[in-house]
C-alpha positions as MATLAB code, in Angstrom:
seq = 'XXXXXXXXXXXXXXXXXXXXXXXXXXXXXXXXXXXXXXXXXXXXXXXXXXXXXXXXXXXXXXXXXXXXXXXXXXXXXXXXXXXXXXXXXXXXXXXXXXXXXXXXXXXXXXXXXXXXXXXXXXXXXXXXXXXXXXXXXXXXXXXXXXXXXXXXXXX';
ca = [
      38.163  -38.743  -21.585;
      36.719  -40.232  -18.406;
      33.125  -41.386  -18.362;
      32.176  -38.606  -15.527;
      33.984  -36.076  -17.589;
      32.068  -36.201  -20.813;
      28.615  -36.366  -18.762;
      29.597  -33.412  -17.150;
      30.700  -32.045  -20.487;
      27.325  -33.175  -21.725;
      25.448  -31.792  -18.968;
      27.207  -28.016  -18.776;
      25.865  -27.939  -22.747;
      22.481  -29.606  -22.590;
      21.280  -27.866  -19.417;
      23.670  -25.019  -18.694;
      21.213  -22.910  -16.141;
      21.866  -25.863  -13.901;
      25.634  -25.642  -13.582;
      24.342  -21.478  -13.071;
      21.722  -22.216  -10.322;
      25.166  -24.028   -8.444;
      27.457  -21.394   -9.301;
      25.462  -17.492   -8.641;
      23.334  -17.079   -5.912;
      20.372  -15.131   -6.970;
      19.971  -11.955   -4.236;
      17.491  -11.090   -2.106;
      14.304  -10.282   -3.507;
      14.873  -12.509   -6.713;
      14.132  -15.917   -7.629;
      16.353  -18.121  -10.087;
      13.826  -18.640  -13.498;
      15.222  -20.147  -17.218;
      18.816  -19.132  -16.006;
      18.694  -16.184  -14.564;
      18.078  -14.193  -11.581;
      14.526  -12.305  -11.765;
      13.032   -9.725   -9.325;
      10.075  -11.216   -7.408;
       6.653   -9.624   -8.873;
       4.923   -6.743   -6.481;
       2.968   -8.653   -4.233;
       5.554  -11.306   -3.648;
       8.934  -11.411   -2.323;
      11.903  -13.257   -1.812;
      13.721  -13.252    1.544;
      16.411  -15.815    0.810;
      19.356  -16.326   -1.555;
      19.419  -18.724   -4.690;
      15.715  -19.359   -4.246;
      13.343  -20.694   -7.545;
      10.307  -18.718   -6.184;
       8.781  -16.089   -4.412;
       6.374  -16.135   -1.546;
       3.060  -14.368   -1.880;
       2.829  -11.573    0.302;
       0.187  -11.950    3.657;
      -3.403  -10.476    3.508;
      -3.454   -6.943    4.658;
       0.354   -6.557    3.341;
       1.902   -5.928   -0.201;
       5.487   -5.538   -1.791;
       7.232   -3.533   -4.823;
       8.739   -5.558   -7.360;
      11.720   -6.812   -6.262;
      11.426   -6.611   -2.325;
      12.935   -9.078    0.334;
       9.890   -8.172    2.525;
       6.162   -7.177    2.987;
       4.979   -4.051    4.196;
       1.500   -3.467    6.100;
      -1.418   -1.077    3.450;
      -1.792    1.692    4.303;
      -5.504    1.773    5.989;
      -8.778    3.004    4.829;
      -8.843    7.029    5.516;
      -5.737    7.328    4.498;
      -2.775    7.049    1.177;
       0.730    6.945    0.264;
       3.072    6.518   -2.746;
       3.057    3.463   -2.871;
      -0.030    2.137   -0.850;
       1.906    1.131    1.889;
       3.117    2.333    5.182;
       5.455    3.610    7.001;
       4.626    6.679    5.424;
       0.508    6.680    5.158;
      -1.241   10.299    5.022;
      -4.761   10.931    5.956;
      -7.237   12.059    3.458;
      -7.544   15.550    3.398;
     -10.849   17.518    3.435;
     -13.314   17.144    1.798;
     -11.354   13.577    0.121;
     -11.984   10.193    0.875;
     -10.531    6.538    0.569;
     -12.840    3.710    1.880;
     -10.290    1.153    0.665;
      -6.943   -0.051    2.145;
      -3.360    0.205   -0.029;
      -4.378    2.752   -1.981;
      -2.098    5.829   -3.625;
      -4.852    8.699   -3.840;
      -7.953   10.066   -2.396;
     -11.228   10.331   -4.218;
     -13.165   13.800   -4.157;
     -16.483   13.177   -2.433;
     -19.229   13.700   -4.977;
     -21.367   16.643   -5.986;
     -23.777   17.280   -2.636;
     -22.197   14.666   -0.474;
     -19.725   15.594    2.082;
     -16.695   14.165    4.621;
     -18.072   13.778    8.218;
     -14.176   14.601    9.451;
     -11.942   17.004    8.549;
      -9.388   14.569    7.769;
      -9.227   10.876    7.117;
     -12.464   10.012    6.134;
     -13.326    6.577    4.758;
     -16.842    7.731    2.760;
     -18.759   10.881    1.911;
     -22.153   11.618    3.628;
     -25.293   12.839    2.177;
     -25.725   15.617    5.081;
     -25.476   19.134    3.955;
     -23.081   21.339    6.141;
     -25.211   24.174    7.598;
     -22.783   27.393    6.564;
     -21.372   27.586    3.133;
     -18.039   26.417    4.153;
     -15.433   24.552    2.428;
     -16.764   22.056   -0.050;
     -16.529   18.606    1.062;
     -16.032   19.720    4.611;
     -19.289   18.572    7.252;
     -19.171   21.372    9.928;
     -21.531   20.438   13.092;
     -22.658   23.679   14.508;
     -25.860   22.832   15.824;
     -24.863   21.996   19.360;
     -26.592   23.904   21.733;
     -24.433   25.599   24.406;
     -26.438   24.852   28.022;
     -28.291   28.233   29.672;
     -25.383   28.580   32.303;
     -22.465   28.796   29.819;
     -23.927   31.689   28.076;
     -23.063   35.219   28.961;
     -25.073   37.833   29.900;
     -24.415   41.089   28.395;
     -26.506   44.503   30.192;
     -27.019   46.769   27.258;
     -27.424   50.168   28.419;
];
C-alpha cells in the first residue's frame, strides 16, 4: 500500500466529516456542523452552499430557521405570523403593538384607549366622549364654524 494511500485511509477513518464537507454541499439556508448539514437558527441565515456558518441577520430584519435570507419586522402598529413582512396587518381597534416583529396585538388596558382606529402603537389615558366601542378614541368635539351650519325655519 502506497504511503498516500494509507494516510488517506487513515484520514477517511479518523476524521470522516472532512472527506463529507468535500463530498455534499450543504444547501441553502444550512451550515456544515460535526458532519452534517444543519438549518441556520431563526435570526441567522445562510445564503451560500457548503458553508460552516450562518450570518446573523441585520438590525431591523429577522429570519425563520432555516432561511437563505432576511426579511424586514414588521413595524410598530402593526403584526403578522411570523413578525415579519410582506404580509404585516395593522392593529385593529381598540389593540395595540408599540414594538416592531411582533405576532399579536395587546388589548389596551382597562380605561385607556387607541387614539386611531387602526394601527396604533400605545393606548391613551383620554376617555372617548360617547360610549362607543371599547378601546376606540372617537374625537367629536370639533366645532363646525357658524356658516356651515344649517338653518332650519320651524313653523
Amino acid at each position: 500500500m502506497l504511503l498516500s494511500n494509507y494516510i488517506a485511509f487513515f484520514l477517511f477513518f479518523q476524521f470522516p466529516f472532512i472527506f463529507f464537507f468535500f463530498l455534499v454541499q450543504c444547501a441553502l439556508g444550512t451550515y456544515f456542523n460535526g458532519g452534517k448539514c444543519t438549518m441556520c437558527t431563526a435570526g441567522t441565515y445562510q445564503d451560500k452552499r457548503g458553508q460552516t456558518t450562518c450570518n446573523k441577520c441585520p438590525s431591523g430584519t429577522s429570519s425563520l430557521q432555516g432561511d437563505f435570507v432576511c426579511r424586514d419586522l414588521c413595524p410598530a402598529g402593526t403584526f403578522s405570523k411570523d413578525g415579519m413582512r410582506p404580509f404585516c396587518t395593522l392593529c385593529p381597534q381598540g389593540q395595540f403593538q408599540d414594538q416592531s416583529g411582533q405576532t399579536k396585538c395587546a388589548v389596551c388596558p382597562q380605561n385607556k384607549f387607541t387614539n386611531t382606529k387602526l394601527g396604533a402603537t400605545s393606548c391613551q389615558d383620554v376617555k372617548p366622549p360617547s360610549q362607543g366601542q371599547n378601546g376606540l378614541l372617537e374625537i367629536s368635539s370639533v366645532k363646525k364654524p357658524e356658516k356651515w351650519r344649517i338653518n332650519v325655519d320651524k313653523d
